[in-house]
N, C-alpha and C positions, 0 to 999 in steps of 0.2 A: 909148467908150460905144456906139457905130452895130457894131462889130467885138462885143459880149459883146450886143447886143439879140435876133440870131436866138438864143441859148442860154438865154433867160431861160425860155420855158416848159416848157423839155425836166427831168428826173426826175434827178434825179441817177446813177440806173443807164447811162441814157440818153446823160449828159454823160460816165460813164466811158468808154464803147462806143466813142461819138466821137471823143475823145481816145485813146483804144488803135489806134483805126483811125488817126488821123494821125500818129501812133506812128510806127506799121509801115509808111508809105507814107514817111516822113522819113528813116525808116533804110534801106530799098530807095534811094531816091533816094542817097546819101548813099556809102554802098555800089558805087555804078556810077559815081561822082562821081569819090568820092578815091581807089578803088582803086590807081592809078598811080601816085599820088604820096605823096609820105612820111610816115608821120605825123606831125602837130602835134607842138610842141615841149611845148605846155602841157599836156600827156596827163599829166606827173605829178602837176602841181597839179592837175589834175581827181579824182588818186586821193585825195588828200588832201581835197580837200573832198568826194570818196564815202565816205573814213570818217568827217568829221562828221557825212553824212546824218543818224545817229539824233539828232544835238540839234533842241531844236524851231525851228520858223521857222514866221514870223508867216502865212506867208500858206498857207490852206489848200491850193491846187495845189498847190507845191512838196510835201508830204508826200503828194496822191494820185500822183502824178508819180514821186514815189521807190519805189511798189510793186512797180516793171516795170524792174527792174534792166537787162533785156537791152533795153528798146527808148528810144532816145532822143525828146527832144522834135522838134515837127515846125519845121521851117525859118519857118511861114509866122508860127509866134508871136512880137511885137517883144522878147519875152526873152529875154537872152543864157544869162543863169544857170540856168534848169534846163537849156538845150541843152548847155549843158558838161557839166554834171553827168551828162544820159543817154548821152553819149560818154564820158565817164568809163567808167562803168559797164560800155558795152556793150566798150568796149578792156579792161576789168580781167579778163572772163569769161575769154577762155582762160587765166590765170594757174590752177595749183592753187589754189582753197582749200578751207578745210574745209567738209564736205556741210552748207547750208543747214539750217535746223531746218523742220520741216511749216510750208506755206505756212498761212496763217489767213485769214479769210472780210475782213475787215477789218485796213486797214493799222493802225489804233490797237492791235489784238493784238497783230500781230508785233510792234510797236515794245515792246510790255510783257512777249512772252515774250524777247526781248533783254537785257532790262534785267533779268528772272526770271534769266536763266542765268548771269548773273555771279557768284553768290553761291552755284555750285555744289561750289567748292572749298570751303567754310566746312562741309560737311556731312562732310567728310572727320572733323575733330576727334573729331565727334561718333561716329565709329566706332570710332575710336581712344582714346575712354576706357572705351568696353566694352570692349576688348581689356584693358586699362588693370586693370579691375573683375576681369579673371577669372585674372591670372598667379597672387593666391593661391590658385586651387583646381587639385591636379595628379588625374586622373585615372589608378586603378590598373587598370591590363590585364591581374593575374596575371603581368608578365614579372620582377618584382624579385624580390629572397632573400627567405627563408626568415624566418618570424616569431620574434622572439626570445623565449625563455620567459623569464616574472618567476618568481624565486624566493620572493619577496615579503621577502628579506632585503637588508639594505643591506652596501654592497662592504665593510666591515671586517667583518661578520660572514660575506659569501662568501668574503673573503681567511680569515678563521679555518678557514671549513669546509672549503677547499681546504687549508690544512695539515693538519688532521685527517686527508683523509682518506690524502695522502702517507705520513703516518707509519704509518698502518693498512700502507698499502701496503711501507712500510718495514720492519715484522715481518716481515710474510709473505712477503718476497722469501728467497731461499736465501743463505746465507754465502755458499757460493764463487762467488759471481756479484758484478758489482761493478756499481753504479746510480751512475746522471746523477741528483742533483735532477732532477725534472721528468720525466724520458723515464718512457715507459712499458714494460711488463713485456715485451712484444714484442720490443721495441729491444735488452732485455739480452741479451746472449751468456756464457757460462763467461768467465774470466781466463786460462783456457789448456788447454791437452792434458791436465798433470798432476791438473787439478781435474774433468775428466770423467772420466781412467781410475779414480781415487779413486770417483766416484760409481757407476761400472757395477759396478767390483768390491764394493763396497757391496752394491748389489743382486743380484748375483748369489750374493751368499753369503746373502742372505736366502732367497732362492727355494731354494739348497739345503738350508736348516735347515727352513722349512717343507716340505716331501718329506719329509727325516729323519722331521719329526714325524709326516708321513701313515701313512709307513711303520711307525713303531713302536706306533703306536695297535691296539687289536684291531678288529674290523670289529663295527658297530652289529647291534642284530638286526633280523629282519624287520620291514616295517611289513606292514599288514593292513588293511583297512578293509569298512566296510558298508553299506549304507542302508538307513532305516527309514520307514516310513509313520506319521506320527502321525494322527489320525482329528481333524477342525479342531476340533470343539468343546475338543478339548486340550491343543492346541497352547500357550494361552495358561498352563495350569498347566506341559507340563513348560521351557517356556522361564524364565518365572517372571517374576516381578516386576522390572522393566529386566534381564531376560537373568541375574537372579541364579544360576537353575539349572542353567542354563548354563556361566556362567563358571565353578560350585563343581565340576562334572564337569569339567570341562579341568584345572582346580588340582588337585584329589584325587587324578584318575587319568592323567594324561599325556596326552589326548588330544586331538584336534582335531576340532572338533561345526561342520559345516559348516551352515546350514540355509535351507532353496530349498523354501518353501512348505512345503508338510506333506511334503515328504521331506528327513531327516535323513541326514547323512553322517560315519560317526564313523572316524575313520582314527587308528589307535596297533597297539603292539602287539598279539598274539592276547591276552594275558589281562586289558591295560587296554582292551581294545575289548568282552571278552565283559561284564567288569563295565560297564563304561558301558550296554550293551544291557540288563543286567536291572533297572540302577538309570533308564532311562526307561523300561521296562515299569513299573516299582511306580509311577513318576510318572503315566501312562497311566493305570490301573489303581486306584492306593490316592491317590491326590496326594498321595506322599510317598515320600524315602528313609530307607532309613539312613546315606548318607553323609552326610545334613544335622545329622545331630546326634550329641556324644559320648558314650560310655551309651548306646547306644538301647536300647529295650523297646520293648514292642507291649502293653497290655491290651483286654480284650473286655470290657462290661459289658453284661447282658441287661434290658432297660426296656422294660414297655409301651407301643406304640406312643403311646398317649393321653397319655403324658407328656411328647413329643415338644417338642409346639410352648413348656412351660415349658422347657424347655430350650436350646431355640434360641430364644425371643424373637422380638419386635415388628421384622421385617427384618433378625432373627439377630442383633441388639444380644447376648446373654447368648453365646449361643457364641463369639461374635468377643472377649467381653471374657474370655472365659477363654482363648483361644488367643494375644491378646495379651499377657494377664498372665504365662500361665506359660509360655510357646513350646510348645506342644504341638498335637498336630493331633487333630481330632477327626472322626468321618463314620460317619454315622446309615446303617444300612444299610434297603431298602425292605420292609417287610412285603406278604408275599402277601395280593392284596386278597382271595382265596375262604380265609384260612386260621383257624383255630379262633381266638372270641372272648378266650380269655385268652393267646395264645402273645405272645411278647415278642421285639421286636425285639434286634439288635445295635449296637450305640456299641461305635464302635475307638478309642482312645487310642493315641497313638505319640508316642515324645519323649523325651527325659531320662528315667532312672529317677523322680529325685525330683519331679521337675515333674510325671509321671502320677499319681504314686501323689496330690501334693497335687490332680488334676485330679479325681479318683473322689472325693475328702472335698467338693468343690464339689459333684459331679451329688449326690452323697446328702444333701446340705443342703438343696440344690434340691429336689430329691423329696419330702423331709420336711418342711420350713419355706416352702419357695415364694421362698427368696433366701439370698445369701447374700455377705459385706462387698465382695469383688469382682464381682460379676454386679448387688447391688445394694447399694452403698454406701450408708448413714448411713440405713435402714431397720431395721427389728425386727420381732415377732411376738407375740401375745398369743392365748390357746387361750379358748376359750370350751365347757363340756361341756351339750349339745342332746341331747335325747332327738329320736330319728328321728321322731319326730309331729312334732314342732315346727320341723321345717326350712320348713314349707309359710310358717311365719308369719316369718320372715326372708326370706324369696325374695319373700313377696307375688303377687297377684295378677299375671299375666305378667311377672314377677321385676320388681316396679315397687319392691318396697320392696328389694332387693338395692341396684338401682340408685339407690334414693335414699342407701342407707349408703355405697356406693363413691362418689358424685356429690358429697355434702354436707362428708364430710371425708377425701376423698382419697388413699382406702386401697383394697386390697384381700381380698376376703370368700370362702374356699375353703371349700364345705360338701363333706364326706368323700362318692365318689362310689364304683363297685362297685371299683375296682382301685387306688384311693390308700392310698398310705403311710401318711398319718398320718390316725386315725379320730374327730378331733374338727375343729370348728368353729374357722378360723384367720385371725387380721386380721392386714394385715401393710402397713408404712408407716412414715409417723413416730412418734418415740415420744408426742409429744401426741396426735396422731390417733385412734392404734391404742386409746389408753384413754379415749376420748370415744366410739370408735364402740361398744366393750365395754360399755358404761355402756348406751350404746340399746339394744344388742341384749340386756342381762343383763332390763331393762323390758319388752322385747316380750313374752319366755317368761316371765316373770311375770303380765305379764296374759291371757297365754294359758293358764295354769296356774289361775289365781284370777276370772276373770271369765268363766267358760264361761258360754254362752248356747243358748236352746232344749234340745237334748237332752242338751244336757252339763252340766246342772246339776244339783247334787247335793242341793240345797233347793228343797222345792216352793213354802213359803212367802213370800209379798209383803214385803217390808219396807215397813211403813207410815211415811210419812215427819212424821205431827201426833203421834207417840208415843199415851203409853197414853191413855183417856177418862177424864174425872173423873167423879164421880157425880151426875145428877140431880137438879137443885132446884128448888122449883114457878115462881119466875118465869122459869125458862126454857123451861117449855112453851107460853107463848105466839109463840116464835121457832123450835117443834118443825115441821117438816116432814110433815105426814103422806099417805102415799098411800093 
């Protein structure tokens, strides 16, 4: 108790300082002491109880004691046991051991990262079942083969399609060659000498039969060729309709009609070439040939311009359906616009004999009637005889009542003008139509004939509508008027 009284006030920092100093003055001592002489026997049991150091023991010294590996306890303390122990210690230091782990501020640490690092092999597992986790996934680097294509058939139908095609290949291999199942046509060789001389001699007697024939043949005549400029607006007649005019000139005439924009290139002989030229002139020119049709003819019919547009129709409906009907071609030629009021133009006709001549019984129907079963199917006509006073009162006031006849039943109303064919008043339509609008119009010129008004009447006198007066009796003169 008199030995631990001087240490009672001192800090604990204080009492380690203390202690580290008699430390190090115990081991100096200690040092110059036993150098000489040998060491202790009991140095091993000292190792032995420096590796129990980390179990705990009761008395707090003994663990601050144990912090200071290299320096022993001091002489002067009446404990035997930590002075082995820091002779232990301080004799174990030269041994190799493994490198200390970081010293800690506090021996309670060390003694707890000690005890931490035992349980560092157990982290190993834990690495080794990620490894574990990833053998099924292999990564591809592009170094393996080649990807196999699906056929999307299954192997007895690949096994079938590979016999197919064997046996394909089976025809078309040569007799005198002999095949492996299996091998391919590379691999095959002849059977022998006698089965290649056989094949050249073969061939060479072909090669001289054909000669023979070159030789006996007379020689072709010349070719020839041309080109032509078509002007583009016409390009699209004389090619024709998908190249019809075309191909019928190559077939007709033997030729070959190359064509690179609007120049034409006709290459055949000199007289299928010069006809080929004259027949895309008339195409150019008339849009038409004669080689398009058997029979041809050509008629001319002379019509006043004015009758024109009945003849071609509402977006050439009427022309088109006679050109369809009867295959014939037809083209309006232009009247000079300064030329004399009655001169008449030209309509060409071209086509089959019969088909024009039925083409001309149309235009004259047309001209005369205003239709006709082909140009206007399930239509008819009805004549009405108008004295020329009496047009005013069919037409109406800014042709309102024309337009009311054509408007109400669906006809139409030709009043005879200076250059018309037919010189009476003409409706033309359905057959109910045409005799309902007859009916109105036979009423108009009736009442324009019979109900004249102001200067056109033929009676001066009033019709009195109370008829005649009866005679005068006296009691009606007191109901008499007089002025």
């Amino acid at each position: 108790m008199a030995d631990n009284a001087p240490g009672e006030g001192m800090s604990k920092s204080a009492k380690k300082r203390a202690a580290k100093k008699a430390r190090d003055e115990a081991f100096a001592e200690n040092n110059v002491e036993e150098a000489p002489a040998p060491p202790p026997p009991p140095a091993p049991k000292a190792k032995g109880k420096a590796k129990a150091a980390p179990a705990p023991e009761p008395e707090p010294k003994a663990k601050a004691k144990g912090k200071g590996k290299a320096a022993p306890e001091p002489p002067a303390q009446p404990k035997a046991e930590p002075k082995a122990k820091g002779k232990a210690k301080a004799k174990a230091e030269p041994e190799p051991t493994p490198p200390p782990p970081p010293p800690a501020p506090k021996a309670k640490g060390k003694a707890k990262a000690k005890a931490k690092a035992a349980p560092v092999p157990e982290e190993e597992p834990v690495v080794e079942k990620k490894n574990d986790e990833l053998i099924n996934y292999v990564m591809d680097d592009g170094t393996g083969g080649a990807w196999e294509v699906c056929s999307g058939l299954s192997k007895k139908a690949e096994r079938s399609k590979k016999k197919a095609e064997e046996a394909k290949k089976a025809e078309l291999m040569p007799t005198n060659i002999k095949r492996v199942p299996g091998a391919e046509f590379a691999d095959e060789k002849p059977t022998g000498k006698k089965d290649v001389s056989q094949a050249a001699a073969a061939e060479v007697k072909r090669i001289l039969a054909s000669k023979a024939e070159e030789e006996g043949k007379p020689a072709g005549p010349a070719l020839t060729s041309i080109s032509m400029t078509i002007p583009e607006p016409r390009i699209g007649v004389v090619i024709g309709p998908k190249g019809a005019n075309i191909t019928m000139l190559q077939n007709e005439l033997n030729v070959k009609i190359d064509t690179a924009g609007g120049v034409f290139t006709i290459t055949g002989t000199a007289d299928d070439v010069a006809r080929a030229q004259g027949a895309v002139n008339d195409l150019i020119t008339k849009g038409y040939t004669a080689l398009q049709y058997e029979g041809f003819t050509e008629n001319i019919m002379n019509i006043h311009p004015s009758a024109f547009p009945d003849l071609i129709g509402k977006q050439g409906c009427v022309v088109q359906a006679i050109k369809k009907a009867l295959g014939v071609e037809l083209k309006f030629d232009d009247v000079p616009p300064k030329s004399a009021p009655g001169k008449k133009g030209k309509v060409t006709l071209a086509g089959k004999t019969e088909n024009v001549e039925q083409a001309k019984q149309v235009i004259n129907d047309i001209l005369m009637y205003q239709h006709h079963d082909i140009t206007h199917p399930g239509e008819t006509h009805e004549t009405v005889d108008v004295e020329p006073w009496a047009y005013r009162y069919i037409i109406g006031k800014a042709g309102s009542e024309l337009k009311h006849i054509q408007h109400n039943w669906k006809v139409r109303v030709c009043i005879p003008r200076e250059h018309s064919t037919f010189e009476q008043v003409l409706i033309i339509g359905p057959p109910d139509a045409v005799s309902r609008a007859k009916t109105y119009i036979e009423k108009l010129i009736w009442n324009a004939e019979n109900n004249a008004k102001g200067r056109d009447r033929t009676d001066n006198t009033a019709a009195d509508p109370w008829g005649e007066e009866e005679e005068e009796e006296p009691w009606m003169k007191q109901y008499m008027y007089k002025r």
